[in-house]
Residue frames relative to the residue before (quaternion, step in Angstrom):
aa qw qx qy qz dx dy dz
X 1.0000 0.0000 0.0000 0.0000 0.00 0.00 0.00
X 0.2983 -0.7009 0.5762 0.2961 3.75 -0.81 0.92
X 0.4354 -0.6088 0.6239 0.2246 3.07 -1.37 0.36
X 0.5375 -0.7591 0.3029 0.2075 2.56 -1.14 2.04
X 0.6018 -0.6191 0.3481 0.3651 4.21 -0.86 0.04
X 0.1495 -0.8148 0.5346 0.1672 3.83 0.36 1.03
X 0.7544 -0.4598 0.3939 0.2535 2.98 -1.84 1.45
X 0.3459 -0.7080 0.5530 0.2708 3.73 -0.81 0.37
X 0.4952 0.5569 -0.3452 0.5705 3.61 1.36 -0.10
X 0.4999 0.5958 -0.4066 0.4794 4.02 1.30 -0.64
X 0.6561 0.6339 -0.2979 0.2812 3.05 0.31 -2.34
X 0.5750 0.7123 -0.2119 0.3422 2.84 0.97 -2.21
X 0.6916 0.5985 -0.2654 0.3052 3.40 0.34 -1.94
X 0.7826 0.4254 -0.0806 0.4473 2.90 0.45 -2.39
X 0.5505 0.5581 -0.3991 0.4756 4.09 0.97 -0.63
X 0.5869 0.5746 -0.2846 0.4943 3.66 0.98 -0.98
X 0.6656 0.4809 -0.2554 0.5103 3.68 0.47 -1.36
X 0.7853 0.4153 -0.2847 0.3602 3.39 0.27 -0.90
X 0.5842 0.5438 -0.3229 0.5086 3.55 1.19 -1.07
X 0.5141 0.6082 -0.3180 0.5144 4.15 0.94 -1.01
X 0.7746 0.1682 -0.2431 0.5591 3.78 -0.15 -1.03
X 0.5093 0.4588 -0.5420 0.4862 4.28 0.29 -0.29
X 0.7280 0.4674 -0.3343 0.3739 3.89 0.29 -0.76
X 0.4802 0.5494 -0.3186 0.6051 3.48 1.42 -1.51
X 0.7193 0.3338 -0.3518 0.4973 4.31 -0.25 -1.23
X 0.5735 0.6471 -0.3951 0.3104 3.92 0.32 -0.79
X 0.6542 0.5583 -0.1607 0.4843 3.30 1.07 -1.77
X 0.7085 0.4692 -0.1874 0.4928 3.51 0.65 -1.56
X 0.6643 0.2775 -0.3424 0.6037 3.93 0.49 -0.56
X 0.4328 -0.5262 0.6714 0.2916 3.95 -0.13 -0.64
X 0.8509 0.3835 -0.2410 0.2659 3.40 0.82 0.20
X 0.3116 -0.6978 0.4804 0.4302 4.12 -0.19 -0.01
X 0.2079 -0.6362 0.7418 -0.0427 2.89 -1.46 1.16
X 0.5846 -0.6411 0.4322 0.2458 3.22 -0.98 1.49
X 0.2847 -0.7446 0.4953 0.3453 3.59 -0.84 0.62
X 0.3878 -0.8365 0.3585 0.1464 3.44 -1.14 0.83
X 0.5824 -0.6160 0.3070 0.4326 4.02 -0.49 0.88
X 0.2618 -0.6868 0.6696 0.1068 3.09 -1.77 0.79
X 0.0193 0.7694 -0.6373 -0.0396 3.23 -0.78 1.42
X 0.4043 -0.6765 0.5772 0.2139 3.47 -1.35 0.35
X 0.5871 0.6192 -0.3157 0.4149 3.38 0.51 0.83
X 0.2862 0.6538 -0.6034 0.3558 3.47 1.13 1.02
X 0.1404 -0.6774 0.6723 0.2636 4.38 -1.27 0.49
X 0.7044 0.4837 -0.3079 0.4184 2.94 -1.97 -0.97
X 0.8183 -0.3529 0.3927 0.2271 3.34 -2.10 0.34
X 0.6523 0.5434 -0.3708 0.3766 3.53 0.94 0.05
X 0.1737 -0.8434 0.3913 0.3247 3.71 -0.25 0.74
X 0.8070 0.0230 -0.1262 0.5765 3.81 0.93 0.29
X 0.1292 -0.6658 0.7017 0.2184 3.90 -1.24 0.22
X 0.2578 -0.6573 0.6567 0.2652 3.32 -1.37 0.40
X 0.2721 -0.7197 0.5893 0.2463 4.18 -1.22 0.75
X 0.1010 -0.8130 0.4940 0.2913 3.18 0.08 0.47
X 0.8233 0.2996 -0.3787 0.2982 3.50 0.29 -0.09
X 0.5005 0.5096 -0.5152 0.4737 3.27 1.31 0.50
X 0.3714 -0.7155 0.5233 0.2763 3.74 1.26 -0.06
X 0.5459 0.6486 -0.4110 0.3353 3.47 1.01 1.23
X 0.2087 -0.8139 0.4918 0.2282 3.80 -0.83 0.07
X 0.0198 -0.9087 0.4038 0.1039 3.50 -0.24 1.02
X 0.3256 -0.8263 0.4447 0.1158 4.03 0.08 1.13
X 0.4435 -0.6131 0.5917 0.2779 3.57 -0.91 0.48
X 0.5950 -0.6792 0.4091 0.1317 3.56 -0.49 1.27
X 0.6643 0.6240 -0.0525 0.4082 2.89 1.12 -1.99
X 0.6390 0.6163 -0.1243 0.4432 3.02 0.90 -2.00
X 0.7329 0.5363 -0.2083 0.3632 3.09 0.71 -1.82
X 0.6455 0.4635 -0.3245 0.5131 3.73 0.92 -1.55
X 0.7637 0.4201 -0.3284 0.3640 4.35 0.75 -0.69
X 0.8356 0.2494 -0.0960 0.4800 3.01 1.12 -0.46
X 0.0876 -0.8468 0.5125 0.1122 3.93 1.19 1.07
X 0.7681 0.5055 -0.2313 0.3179 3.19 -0.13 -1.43
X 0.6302 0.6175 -0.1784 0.4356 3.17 0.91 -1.51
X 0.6048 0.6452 -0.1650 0.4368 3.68 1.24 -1.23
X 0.8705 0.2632 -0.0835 0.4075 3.27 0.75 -1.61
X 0.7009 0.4570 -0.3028 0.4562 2.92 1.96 0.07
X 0.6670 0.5099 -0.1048 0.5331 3.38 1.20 -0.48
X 0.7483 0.3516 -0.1418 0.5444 4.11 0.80 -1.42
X 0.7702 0.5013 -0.2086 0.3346 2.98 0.56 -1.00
X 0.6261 0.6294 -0.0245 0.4595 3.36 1.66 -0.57
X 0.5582 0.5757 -0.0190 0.5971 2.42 2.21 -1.76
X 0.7111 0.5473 -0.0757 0.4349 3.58 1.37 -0.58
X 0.7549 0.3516 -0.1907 0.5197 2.81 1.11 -0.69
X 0.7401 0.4786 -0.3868 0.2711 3.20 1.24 0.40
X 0.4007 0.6694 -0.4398 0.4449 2.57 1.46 0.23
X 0.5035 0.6374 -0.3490 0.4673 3.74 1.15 -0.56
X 0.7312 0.4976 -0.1924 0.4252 3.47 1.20 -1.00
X 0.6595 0.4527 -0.2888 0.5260 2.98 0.68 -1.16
X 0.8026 0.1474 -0.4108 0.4065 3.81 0.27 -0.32
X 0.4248 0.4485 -0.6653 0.4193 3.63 0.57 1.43
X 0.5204 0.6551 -0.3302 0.4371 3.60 0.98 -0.39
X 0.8709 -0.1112 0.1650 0.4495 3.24 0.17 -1.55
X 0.5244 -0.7640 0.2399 0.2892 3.14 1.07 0.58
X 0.6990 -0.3780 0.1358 0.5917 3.90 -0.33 0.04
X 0.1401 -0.7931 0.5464 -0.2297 3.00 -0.58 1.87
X 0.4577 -0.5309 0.4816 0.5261 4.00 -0.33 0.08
X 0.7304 -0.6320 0.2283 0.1222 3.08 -1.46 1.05
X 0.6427 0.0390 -0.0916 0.7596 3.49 1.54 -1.08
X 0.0612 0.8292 -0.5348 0.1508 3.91 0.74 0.91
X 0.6912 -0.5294 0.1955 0.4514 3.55 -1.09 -0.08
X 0.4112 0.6826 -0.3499 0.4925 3.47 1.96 -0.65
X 0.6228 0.5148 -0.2862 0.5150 3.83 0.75 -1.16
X 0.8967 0.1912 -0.2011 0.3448 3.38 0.10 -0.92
X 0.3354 0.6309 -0.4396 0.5443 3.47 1.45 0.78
X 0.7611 0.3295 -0.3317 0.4496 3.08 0.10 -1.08
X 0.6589 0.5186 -0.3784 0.3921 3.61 0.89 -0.56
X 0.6688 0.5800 -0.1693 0.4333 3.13 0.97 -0.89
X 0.8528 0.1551 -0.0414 0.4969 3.50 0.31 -1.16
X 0.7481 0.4301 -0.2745 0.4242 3.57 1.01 -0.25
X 0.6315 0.3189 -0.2408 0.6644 3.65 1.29 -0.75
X 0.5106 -0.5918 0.5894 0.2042 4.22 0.55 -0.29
X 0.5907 0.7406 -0.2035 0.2474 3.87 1.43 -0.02
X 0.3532 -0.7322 0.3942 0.4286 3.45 0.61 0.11
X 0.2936 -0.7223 0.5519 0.2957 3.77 -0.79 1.11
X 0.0533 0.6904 -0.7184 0.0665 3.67 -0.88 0.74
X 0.1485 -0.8422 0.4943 0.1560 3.17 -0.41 0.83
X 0.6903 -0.0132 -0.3094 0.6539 3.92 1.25 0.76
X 0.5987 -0.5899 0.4644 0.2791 2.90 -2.05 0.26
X 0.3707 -0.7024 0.5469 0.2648 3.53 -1.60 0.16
X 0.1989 0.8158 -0.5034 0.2035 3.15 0.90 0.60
X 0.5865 -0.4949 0.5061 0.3936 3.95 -1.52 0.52
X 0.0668 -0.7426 0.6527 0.1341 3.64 -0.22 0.47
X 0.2847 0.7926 -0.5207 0.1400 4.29 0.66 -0.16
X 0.6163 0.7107 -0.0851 0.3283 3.33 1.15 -1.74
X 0.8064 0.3284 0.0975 0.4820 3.10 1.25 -2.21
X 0.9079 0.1851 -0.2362 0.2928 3.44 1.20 -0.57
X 0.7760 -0.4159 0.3221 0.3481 3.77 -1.24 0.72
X 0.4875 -0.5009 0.5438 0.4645 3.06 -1.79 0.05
X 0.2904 -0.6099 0.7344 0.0665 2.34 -2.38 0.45
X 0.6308 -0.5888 0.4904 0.1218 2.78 -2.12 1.40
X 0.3083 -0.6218 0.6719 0.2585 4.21 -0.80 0.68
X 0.2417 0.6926 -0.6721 -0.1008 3.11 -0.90 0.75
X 0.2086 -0.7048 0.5961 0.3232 4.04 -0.67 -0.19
X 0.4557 -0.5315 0.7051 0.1127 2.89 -2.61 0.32
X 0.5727 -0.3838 0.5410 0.4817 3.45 -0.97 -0.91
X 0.7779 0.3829 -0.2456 0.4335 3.78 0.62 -0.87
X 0.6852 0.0445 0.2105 0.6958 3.66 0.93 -1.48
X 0.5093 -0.6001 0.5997 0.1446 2.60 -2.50 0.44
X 0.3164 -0.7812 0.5246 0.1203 3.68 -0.76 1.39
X 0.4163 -0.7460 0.4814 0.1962 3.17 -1.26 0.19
X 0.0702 -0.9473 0.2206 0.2212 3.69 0.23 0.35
X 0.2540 -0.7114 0.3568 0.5496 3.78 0.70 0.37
X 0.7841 -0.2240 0.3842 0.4329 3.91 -1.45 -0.51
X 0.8242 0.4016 -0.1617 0.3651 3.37 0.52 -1.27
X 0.4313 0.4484 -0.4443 0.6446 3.65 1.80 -0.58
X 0.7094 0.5141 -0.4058 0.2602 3.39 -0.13 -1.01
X 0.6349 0.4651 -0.3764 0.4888 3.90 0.86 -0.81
X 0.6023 0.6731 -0.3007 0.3062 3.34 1.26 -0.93
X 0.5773 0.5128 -0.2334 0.5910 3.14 0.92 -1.01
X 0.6419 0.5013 -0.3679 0.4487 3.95 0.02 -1.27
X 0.6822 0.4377 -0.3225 0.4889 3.77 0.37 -1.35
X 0.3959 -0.4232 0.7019 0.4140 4.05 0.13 -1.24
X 0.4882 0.6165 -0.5712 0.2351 3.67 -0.10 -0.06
X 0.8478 0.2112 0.0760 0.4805 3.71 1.12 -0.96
X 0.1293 -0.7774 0.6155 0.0058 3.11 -0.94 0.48
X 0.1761 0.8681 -0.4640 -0.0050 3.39 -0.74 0.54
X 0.4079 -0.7776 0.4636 0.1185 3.56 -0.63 1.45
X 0.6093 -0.3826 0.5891 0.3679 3.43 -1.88 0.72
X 0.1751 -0.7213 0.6460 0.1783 3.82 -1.20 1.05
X 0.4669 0.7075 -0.2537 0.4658 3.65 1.63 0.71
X 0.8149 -0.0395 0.1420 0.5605 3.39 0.66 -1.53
X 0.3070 -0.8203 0.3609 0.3203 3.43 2.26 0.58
X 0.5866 0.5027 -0.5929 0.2275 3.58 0.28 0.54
X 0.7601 -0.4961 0.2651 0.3253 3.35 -1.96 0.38
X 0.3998 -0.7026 0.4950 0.3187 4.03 -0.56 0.74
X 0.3734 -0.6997 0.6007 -0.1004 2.99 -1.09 1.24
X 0.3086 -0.7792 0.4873 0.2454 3.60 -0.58 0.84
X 0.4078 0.5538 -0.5589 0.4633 3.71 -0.99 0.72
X 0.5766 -0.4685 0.6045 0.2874 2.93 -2.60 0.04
X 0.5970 -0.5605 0.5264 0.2287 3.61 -1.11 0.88
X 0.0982 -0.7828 0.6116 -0.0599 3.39 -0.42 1.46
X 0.1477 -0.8092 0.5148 0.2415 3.87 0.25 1.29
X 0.5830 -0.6787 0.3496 0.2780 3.76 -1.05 0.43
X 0.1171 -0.9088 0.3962 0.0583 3.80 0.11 1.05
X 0.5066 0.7475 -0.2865 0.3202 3.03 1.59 0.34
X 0.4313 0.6496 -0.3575 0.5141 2.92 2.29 0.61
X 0.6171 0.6832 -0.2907 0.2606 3.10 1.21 -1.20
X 0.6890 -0.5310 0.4225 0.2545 3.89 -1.35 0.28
């Protein structure tokens, strides 16, 4: 699926947001931190990744055109700190306490470490797989995983090994 063409009045939006909290971190460190690229070219259910060593931020296009506001106030913000924190403190756990400081006390941002966005729009099929307790969804890519042998992956419920198929609950309790 191409990714759809974002409004140059968007771009705008999210280039704003970002330049705002780099200024807001700038003030707070006493220092300038380079400002980092916006690419439009995050897929799938995620609404942005930060690179940290390309010093880049990449946003879910999609996301971006359903959910504007939300983006420039929340992802975009949400992104760049992570950019900070590993000029700050180098390779740190991802939404760790460094992560949610900076988010918190230096940008003013609520720390949420995912979004609630509609994901309907953006994500793929999925694989039935089952447990003893319930039925899991897999994305494509667990799913090849599994097919090769490369992976394994366990109920985070009743720890046993997922099993392709539809979840067949057990009626052999029933009346």
């Amino acid at each position: 699926m191409k990714a759809p063409r974002l409004p140059i009045a968007l771009q705008q939006a999210a280039m704003r947001s970002l330049r705002h909290y780099l200024h807001i971190a700038n003030l707070h460190f006493k220092r300038e931190f380079p400002e980092p690229s916006l690419i439009y070219q995050q897929r799938g259910t995620s609404a942005g990744t930060a690179w940290l060593e390309r010093w880049e931020i990449r946003l879910n296009p999609v996301l971006l055109q359903e959910n504007q506001q939300a983006f420039v106030d929340e992802v975009v913000p949400h992104e760049l700190a992570h950019l900070l924190v590993w000029k700050v403190f180098g390779r740190v756990a991802p939404h760790g306490k460094e992560w949610k400081w900076m988010m918190e006390t230096v940008l003013g941002v609520p720390a949420r470490r995912t979004h609630k966005f509609e994901t309907t729009s953006v994500r793929s099929a999925t694989f039935a797989y089952r447990c003893q307790c319930q039925q899991h969804n897999l994305t494509v890519r667990r799913h090849n995983r599994v097919v090769r042998g490369e992976a394994e992956y366990r109920c985070v419920h009743c720890s046993t090994i997922l099993k392709p198929g539809e979840f067949q609950p057990d009626d052999s309790s029933a009346p």
